[in-house]
C-alpha positions as CSV (number, residue, x, y, z in Angstrom):
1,X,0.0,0.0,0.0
2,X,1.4,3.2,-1.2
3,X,1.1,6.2,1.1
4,X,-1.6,7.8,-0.8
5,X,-3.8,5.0,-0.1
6,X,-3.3,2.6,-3.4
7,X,-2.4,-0.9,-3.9
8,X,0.9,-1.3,-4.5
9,X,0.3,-4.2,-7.5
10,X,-1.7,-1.5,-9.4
11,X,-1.0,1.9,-10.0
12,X,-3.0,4.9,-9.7
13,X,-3.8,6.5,-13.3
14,X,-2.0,9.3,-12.9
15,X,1.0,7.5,-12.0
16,X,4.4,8.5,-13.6
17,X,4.8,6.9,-17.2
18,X,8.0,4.5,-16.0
19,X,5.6,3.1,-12.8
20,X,2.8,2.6,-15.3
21,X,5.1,0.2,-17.8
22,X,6.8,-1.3,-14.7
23,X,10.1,-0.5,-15.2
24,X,11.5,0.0,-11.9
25,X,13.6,3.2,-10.4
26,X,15.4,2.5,-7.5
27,X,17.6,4.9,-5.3
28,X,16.6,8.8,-4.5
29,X,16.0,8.6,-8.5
30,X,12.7,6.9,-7.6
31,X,9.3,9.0,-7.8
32,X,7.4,6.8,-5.3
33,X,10.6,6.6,-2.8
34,X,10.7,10.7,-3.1
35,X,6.7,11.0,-3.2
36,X,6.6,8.5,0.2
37,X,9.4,10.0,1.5
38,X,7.6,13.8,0.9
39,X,4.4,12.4,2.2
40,X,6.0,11.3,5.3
41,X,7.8,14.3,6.0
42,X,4.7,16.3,5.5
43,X,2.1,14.2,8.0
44,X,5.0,14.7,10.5
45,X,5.5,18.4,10.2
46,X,1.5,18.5,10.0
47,X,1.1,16.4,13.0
48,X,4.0,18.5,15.2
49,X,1.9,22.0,14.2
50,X,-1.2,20.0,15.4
51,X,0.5,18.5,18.3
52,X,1.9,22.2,19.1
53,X,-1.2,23.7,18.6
54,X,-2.9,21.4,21.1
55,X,-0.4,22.0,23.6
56,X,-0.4,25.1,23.3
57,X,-4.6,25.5,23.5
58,X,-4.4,22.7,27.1
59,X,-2.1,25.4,28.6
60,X,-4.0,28.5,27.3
61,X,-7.1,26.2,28.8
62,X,-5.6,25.3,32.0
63,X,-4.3,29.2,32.7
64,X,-7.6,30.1,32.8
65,X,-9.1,27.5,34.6
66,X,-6.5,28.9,37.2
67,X,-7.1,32.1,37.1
68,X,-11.0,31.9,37.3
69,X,-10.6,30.0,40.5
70,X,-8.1,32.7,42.0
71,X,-10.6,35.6,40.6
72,X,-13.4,33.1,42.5
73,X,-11.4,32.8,45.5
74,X,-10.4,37.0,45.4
75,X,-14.3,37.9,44.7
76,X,-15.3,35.9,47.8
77,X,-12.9,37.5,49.8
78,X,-13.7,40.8,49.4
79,X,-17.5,40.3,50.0
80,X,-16.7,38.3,52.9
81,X,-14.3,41.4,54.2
82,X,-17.0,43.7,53.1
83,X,-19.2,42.1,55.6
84,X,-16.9,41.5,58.6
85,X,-16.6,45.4,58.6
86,X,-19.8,46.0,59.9
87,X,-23.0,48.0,59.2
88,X,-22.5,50.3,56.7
89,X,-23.9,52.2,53.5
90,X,-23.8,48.7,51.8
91,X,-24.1,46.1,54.9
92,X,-27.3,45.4,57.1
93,X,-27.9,46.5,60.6
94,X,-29.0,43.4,62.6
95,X,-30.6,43.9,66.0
96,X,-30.8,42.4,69.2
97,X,-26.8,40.2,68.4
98,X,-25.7,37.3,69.8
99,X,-21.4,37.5,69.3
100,X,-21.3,33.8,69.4
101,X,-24.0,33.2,66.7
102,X,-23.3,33.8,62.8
103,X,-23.4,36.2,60.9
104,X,-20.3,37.7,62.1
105,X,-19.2,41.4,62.1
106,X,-16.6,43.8,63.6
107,X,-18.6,47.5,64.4
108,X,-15.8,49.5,62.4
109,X,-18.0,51.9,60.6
110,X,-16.2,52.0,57.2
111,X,-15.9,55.0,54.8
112,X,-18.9,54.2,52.6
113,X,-16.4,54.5,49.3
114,X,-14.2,52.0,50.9
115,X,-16.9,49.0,51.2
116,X,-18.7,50.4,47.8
117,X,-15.3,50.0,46.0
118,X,-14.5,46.5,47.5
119,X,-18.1,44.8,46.2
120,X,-17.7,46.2,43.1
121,X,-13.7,45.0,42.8
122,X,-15.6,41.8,43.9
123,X,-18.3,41.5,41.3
124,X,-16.1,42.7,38.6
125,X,-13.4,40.0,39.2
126,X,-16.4,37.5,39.8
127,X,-17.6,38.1,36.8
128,X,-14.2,38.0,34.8
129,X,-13.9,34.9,36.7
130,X,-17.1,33.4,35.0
131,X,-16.1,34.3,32.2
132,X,-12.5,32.3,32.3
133,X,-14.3,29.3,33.5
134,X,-16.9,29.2,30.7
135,X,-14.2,28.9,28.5
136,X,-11.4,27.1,30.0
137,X,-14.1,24.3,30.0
138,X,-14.8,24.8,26.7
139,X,-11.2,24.6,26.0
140,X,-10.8,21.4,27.7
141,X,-9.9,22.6,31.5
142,X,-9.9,19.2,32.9
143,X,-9.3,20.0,37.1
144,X,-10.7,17.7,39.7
145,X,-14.5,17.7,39.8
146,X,-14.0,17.2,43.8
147,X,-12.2,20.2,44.1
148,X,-14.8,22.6,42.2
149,X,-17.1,21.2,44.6
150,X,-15.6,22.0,47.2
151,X,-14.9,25.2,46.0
152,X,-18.9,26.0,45.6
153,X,-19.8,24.4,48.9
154,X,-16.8,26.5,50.9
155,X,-17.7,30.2,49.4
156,X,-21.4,29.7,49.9
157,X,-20.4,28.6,53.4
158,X,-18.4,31.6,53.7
159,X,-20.3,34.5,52.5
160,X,-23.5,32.5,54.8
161,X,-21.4,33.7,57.4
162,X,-21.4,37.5,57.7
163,X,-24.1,39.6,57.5
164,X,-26.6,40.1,53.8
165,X,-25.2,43.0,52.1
166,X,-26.7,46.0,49.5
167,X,-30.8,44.8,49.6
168,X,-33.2,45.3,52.6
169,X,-35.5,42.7,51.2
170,X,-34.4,40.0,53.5
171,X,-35.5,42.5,56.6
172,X,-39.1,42.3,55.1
173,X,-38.7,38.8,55.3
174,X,-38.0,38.3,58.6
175,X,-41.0,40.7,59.5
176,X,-43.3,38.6,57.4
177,X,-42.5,35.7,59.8
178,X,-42.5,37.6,62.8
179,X,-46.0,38.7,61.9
180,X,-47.2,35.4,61.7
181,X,-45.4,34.3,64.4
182,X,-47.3,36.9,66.7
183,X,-50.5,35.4,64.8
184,X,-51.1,38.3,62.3
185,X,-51.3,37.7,58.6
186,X,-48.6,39.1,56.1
187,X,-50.8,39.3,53.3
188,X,-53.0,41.4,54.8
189,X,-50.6,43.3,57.8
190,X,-47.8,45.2,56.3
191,X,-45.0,45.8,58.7
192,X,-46.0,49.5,59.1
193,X,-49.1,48.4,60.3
194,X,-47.9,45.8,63.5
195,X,-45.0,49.1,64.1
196,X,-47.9,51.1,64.9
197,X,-49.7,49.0,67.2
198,X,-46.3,48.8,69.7
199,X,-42.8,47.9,69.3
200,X,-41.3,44.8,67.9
201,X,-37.4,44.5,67.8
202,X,-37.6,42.4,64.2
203,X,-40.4,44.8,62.2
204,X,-39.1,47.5,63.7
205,X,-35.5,46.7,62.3
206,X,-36.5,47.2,58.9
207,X,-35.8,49.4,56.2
208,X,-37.9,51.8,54.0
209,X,-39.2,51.8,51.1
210,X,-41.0,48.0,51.9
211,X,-42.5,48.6,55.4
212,X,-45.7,49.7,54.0
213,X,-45.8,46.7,51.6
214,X,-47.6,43.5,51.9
215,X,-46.0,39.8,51.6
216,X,-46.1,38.9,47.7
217,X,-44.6,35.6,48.3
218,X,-46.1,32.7,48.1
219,X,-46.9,30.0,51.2
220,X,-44.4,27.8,50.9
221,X,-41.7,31.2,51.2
222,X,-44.0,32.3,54.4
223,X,-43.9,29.8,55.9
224,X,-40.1,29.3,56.0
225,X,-39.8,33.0,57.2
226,X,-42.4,31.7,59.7
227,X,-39.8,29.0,60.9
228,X,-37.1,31.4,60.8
229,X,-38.9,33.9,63.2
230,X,-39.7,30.9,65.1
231,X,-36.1,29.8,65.6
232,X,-34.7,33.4,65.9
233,X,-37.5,34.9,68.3
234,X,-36.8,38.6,68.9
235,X,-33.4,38.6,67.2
236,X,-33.2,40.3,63.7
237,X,-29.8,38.7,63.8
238,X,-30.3,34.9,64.4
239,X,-33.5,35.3,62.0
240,X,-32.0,36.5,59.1
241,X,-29.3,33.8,59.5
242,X,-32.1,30.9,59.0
243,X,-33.1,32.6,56.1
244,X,-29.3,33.3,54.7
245,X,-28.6,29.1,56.0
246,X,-32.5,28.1,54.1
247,X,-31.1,30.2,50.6
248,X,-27.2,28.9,51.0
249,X,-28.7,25.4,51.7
250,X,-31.3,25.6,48.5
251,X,-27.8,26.6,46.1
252,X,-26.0,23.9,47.1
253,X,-28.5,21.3,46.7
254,X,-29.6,22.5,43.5
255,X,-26.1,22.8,41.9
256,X,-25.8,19.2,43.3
257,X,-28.8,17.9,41.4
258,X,-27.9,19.5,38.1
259,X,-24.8,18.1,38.1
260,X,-26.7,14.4,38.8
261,X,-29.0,15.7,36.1
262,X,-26.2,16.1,33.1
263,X,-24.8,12.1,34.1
264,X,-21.6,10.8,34.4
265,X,-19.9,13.1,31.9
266,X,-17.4,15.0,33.8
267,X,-16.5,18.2,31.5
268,X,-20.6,18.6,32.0
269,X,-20.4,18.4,35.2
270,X,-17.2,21.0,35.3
271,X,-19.7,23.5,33.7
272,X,-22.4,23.0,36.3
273,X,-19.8,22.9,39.4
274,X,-18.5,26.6,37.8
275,X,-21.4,28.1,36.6
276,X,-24.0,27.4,38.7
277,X,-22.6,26.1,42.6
278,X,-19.8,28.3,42.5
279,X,-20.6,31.1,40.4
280,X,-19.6,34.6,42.2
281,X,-22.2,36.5,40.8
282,X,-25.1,34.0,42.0
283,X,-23.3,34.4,45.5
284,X,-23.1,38.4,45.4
285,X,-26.4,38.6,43.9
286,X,-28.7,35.8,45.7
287,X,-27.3,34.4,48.5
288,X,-25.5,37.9,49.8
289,X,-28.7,39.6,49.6
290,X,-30.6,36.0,51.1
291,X,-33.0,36.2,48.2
292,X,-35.7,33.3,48.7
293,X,-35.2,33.4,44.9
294,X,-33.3,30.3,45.0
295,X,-35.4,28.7,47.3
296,X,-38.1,28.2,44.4
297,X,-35.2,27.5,42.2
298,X,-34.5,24.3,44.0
299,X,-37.7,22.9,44.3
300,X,-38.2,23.7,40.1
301,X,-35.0,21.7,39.8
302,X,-36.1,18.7,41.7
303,X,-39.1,19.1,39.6
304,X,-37.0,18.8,36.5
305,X,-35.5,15.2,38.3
306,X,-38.9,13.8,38.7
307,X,-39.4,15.0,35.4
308,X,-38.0,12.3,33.7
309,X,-40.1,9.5,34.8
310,X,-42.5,10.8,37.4
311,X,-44.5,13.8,35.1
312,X,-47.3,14.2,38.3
313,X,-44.9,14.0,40.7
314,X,-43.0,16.7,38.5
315,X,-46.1,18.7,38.3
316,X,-46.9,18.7,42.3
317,X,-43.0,19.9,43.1
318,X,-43.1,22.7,40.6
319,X,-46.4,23.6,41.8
320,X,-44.4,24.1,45.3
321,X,-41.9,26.1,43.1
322,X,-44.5,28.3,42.3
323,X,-46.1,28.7,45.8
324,X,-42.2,29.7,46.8
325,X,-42.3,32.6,43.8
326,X,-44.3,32.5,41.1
327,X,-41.6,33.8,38.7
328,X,-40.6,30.3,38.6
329,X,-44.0,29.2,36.1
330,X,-41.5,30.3,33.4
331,X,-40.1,26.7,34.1
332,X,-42.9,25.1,34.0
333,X,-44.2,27.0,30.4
334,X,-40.6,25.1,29.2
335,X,-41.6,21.8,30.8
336,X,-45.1,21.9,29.1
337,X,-43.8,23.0,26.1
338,X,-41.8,20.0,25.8
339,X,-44.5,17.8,26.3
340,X,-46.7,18.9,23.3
341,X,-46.8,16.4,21.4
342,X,-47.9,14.5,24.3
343,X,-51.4,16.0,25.4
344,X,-51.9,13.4,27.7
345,X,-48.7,13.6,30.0
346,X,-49.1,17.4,29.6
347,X,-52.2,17.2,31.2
348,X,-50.6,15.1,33.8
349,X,-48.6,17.3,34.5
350,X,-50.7,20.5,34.5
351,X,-53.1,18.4,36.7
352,X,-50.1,17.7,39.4
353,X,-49.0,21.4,39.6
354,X,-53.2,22.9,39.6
355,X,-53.3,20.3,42.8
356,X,-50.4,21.7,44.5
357,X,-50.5,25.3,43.7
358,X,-54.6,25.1,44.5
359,X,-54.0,23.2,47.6
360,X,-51.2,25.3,49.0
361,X,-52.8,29.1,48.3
362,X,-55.7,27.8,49.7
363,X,-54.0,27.4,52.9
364,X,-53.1,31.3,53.1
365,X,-56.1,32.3,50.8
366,X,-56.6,34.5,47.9
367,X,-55.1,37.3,49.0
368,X,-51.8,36.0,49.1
369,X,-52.0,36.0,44.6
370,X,-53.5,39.4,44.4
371,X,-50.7,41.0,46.4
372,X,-48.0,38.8,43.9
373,X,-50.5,40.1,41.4
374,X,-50.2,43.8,42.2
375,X,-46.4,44.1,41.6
376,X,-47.0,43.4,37.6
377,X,-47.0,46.8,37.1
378,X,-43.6,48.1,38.7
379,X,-40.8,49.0,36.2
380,X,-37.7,49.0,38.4
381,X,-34.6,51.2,37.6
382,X,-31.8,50.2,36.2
383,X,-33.9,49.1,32.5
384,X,-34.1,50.4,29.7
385,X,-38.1,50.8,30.5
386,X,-37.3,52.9,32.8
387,X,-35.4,55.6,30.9
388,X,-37.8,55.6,28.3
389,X,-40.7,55.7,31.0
390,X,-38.9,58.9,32.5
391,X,-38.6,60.2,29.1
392,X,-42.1,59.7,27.2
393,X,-43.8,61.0,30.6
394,X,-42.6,64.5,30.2
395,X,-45.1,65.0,27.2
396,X,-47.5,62.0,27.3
397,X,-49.8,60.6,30.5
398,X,-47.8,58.4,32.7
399,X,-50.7,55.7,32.7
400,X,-50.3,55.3,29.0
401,X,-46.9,55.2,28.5
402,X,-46.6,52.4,30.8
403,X,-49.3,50.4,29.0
404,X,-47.4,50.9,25.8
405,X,-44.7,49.6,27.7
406,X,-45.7,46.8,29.0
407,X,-47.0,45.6,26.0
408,X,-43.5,46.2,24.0
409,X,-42.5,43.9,27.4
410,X,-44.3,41.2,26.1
411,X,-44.0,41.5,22.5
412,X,-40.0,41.6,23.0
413,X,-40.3,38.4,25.1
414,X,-42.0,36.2,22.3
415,X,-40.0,37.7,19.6
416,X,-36.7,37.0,21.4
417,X,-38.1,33.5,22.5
418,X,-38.9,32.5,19.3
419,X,-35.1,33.9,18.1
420,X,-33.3,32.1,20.6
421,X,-35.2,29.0,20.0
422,X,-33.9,28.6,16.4
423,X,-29.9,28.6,17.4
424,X,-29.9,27.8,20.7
425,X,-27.1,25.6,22.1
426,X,-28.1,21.9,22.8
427,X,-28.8,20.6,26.1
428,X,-26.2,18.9,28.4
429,X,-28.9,15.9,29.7
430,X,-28.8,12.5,28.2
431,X,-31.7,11.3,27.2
432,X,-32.7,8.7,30.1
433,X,-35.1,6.5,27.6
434,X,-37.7,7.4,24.6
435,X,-40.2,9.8,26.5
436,X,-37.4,11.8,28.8
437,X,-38.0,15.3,27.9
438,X,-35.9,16.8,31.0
439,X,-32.9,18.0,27.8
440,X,-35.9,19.9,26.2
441,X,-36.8,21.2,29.1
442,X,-33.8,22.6,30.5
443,X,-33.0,24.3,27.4
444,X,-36.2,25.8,26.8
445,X,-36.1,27.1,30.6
446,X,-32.8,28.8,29.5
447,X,-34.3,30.5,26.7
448,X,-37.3,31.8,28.4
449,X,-35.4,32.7,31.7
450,X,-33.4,35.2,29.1
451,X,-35.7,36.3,26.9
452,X,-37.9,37.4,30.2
453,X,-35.1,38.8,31.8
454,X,-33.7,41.1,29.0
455,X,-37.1,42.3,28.1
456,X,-39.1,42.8,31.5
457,X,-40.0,45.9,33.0
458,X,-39.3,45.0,36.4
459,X,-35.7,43.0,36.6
460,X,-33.5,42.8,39.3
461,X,-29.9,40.8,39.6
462,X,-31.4,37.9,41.8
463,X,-33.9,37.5,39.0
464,X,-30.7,35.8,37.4
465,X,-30.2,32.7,39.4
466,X,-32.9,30.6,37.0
467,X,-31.0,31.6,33.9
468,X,-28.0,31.0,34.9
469,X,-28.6,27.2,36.5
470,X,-30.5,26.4,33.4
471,X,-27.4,28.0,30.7
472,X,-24.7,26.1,33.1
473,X,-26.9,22.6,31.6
474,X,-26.9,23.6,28.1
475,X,-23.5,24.1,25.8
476,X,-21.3,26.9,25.7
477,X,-21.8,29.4,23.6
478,X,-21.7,33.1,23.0
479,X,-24.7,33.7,25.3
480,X,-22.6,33.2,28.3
481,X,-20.8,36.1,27.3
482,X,-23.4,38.4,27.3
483,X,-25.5,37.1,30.1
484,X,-21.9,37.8,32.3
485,X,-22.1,41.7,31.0
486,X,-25.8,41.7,32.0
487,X,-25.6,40.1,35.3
488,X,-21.9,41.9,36.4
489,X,-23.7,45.7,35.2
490,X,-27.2,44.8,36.9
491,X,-25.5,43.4,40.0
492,X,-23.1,47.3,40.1
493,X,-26.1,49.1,39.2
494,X,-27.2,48.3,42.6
495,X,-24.7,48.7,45.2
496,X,-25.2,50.2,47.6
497,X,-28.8,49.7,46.6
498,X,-30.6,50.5,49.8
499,X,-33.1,53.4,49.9
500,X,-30.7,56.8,50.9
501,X,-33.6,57.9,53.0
502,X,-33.8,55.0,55.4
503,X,-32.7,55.6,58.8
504,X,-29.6,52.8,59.1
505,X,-28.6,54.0,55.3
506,X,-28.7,57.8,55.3
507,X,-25.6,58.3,58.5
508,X,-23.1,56.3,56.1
509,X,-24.1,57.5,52.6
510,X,-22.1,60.2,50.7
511,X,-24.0,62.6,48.7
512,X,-21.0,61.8,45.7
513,X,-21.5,57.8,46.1
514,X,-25.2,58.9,45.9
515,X,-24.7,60.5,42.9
516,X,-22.2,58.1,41.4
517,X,-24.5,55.2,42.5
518,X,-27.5,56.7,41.2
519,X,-26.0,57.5,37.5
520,X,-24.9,53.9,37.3
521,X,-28.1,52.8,37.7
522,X,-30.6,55.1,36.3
523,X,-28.6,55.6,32.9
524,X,-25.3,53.0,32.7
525,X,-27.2,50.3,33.3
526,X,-30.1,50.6,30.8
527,X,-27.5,51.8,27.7
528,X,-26.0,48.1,28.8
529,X,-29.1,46.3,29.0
530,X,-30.2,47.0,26.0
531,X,-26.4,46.3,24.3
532,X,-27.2,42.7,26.2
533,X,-30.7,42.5,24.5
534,X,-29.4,43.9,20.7
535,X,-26.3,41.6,21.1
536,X,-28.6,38.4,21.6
537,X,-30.9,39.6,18.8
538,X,-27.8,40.0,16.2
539,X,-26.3,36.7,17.5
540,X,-29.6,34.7,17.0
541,X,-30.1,36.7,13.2
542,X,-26.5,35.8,12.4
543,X,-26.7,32.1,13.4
544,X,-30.1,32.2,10.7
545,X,-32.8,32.8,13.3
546,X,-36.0,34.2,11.5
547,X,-38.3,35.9,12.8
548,X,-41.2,34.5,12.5
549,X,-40.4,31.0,11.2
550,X,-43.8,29.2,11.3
551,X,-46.1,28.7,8.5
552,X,-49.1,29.8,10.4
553,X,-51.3,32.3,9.8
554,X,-50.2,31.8,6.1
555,X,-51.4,28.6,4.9
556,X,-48.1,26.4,3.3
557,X,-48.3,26.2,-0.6
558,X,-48.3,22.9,-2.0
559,X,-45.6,21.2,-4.0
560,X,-46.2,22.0,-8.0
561,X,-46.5,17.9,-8.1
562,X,-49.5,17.7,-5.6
563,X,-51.4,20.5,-7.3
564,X,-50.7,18.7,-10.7
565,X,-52.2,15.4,-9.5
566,X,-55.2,17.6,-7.7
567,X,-55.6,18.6,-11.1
């Protein structure tokens, strides 16, 4: 066998004329001896460049699977610093303190620039970080899955530890389950109201602008803040610690599943461990801030386990999901879109989650989904609603510009669903047997997630956590990118992000980190956010995404061979 793949006994047609009449050459004067000999040298030098190349793309790979764990490690760090310093512009004030219970803080009263500075340091590094990681693994970072494991499970455990930082929500929290606690009802008691009948040491610890407002969460979410006033009795402290240790707990188990839910396959798994367990900007933005946000995450991801084989089961747990936050039915729109072409499992399904979600809200009745209700008309700064909400209400009435709004809201949603859709990256589940539709489902969950989140009218950083679980279970691809920029601005946009009237805000907070912090927000941020959303529309045009792709409402011409045989 020559090296060019033909029989040595016969020769190739456009053999030279001396190999085609057999007369033999022998010596360097021999074409095939020169052509082999050519050949050989050629694979080799080809095969050095690729083995070069190779090298040269594991080390590029492993320097920035390095990196992104030393910018994971460094991002930690500072919010964990950030915390130990105390109450300040960006930092909680927790009353009543036990010193030998967590969180943990030294009362140094820092320079509000100073702890402003290190978060964002932190989120921008954390974000960077993300970045690395996404494609080092890509690349073929190949590092110990233990070790990324541990490196999830250790920062959560760290940042749980010191006080929640740059959102007062988790205040609210605790005074929704005080108020039950004392036998009131949070879904019709707003904290102003129980702060006027006495003093409490919990309700009256929180912060404006929520103590008038009314619990929009669902009962499952009550009922933990229930058990966490329960536990932490007249302590602000201890009580906001059950509900940091219930959201730390929920990220850990549910970037344990998703790695149980991608298989065996370790470079999956790699992906999940960084993205999703260990990913700085879910720890900034969720578990820093204690948002019960990933508390409904969890359960929608255990719902997404059962999925595969158990679709009621599936239904009842995402029904929980939903009595957590109700946010989280945009998981279970991607779960019953990936049963339609099975009407009966879908209705399985829809039957399991109508059981749960009925049975549960029935518990705290009706008015616990027209408060949730009420909030679907807030447009919250730092979108690109916002600034045009500001702008078209200097000449136009404010109710109509925010109906116009609203509907753009939900017209950008579809459009950019049905976009994404087209070029979306494939799903990281194996398919468990014939009817498993959990890879479908995760990946349509991803694309939802995003579509709502870069088109809504009311987004906020923690809103991120179900994107980014469901894009660490699908394949790399340019939307990691952009989903970093739009989580790392969102998540600077709002530090210090407590009101600057409330009473433990205003003493620390600078009129110039006012300022700064407010033009971040209210006009950075949108001009970003809307780069994030033009970016994922030019990505999924380029990759051939139409826009409207379906044959319906036009009706699809026949072949020219059927209408000849109608004929």
């Amino acid at each position: 066998m020559n090296t060019d793949g033909t029989s040595a006994d016969k020769a190739p047609a456009d053999a030279p004329a001396a190999e085609q009449t057999g007369v033999e050459l022998t010596g360097d004067d021999s074409p095939g001896a020169a052509g082999a000999a050519g050949a050989a040298g050629a694979v080799g030098a080809v095969g050095a460049a690729g083995g070069q190349a190779s090298a040269a793309d594991d080390r590029a790979a492993d320097r920035d699977g390095r990196r992104a764990v030393g910018l994971y490690l460094a991002s930690t760090v500072l919010i964990v610093a950030a915390g130990l310093l105390g109450p300040s512009v960006v930092v909680l004030t927790l009353t009543n303190r036990h010193a030998w219970l967590p969180s943990y803080w030294f009362d140094t009263k820092p320079n509000d620039w100073l702890v402003t500075m290190m978060i964002y340091v932190a989120i921008l590094l954390g974000g960077y970080g993300v970045f690395l990681a996404a494609r080092a693994i890509k690349n073929g970072w190949a590092p110990r899955l233990n070790r990324l494991v541990a490196l999830g499970i250790g920062t959560t455990a760290a940042v749980t530890l010191v006080p929640p930082m740059a959102s007062g929500d988790v205040l609210i929290y605790a005074a929704y389950g005080r108020i039950m606690s004392l036998g009131g009802n949070p879904y019709t008691t707003a904290p102003a109201d129980t702060i006027r009948l006495g003093y409490d040491p919990v309700i009256a610890a929180t912060e404006r602008p929520w103590q008038g407002a009314k619990s929009v969460y669902g009962p499952i979410a009550t009922w933990i803040q229930w058990f966490s006033s329960w536990v932490g009795g007249d302590s602000m402290q201890l009580t906001v610690w059950m509900l940091q240790l219930s959201v730390a707990v929920s990220m850990i188990v549910s970037g344990l599943l998703l790695m149980k839910l991608v298989g065996p396959d370790l470079v999956n798994r790699r992906r999940i461990a960084m993205l999703a367990l260990a990913n700085p900007l879910l720890l900034w933005t969720v578990l820093a801030g204690a948002h019960n946000d990933a508390i409904a995450v969890m359960f929608a991801i255990i719902a997404l386990v059962l999925f595969r084989r158990h679709i009621f089961w599936a239904g009842i747990m995402l029904g929980v999901a939903g009595c957590t936050k109700l946010s989280i039915g945009l998981v279970g729109v991607a779960m019953l879109w990936s049963l339609r072409a099975d009407r009966r499992r879908a209705l399985i399904f829809c039957l399991g989650g109508a059981i749960s979600m009925a049975g549960l809200y029935a518990v705290v009745g009706l008015e616990a989904l027209q408060q949730a209700r009420s909030n679907s008309s807030f447009i919250s700064t730092g979108t690109p609603h916002k600034a045009l909400l500001s702008f078209f209400t200097l000449f136009l009435p404010n109710g109509l510009v925010r109906t116009v709004l609203a509907i753009a809201a939900w017209v950008g949603l579809i459009v950019v669903a049905i976009l994404l859709s087209q070029v979306f990256p494939k799903s990281l589940l194996p398919r468990t047997h014939p009817e498993d539709r959990a890879p479908e489902a995760i990946r349509y969950t991803a694309i939802y997630a995003i579509a709502w989140l870069v088109t809504a009218m009311y987004s906020l950083p923690w809103y991120d956590i179900i994107a980014w679980v469901a894009l660490a279970a699908v394949a790399a691809s340019k939307v990691d990118k952009l989903m970093v920029i739009r989580t790392t601005m969102l998540a600077i946009a709002y530090v210090p992000g407590r009101d600057p009237n409330a009473r433990q805000v205003a003493p620390f907070l600078s009129d110039s980190l006012e300022w700064f912090s407010t033009r971040l927000r209210d006009t950075i941020c949108p001009a970003i956010e809307l780069g994030v959303l033009i970016g994922l529309i030019v990505w999924a045009r380029r990759g051939g995404a139409q826009w409207w792709p379906y044959d319906w409402p036009r009706r699809k011409s026949r072949p020219e061979t059927e209408k000849v045989a109608a004929n």
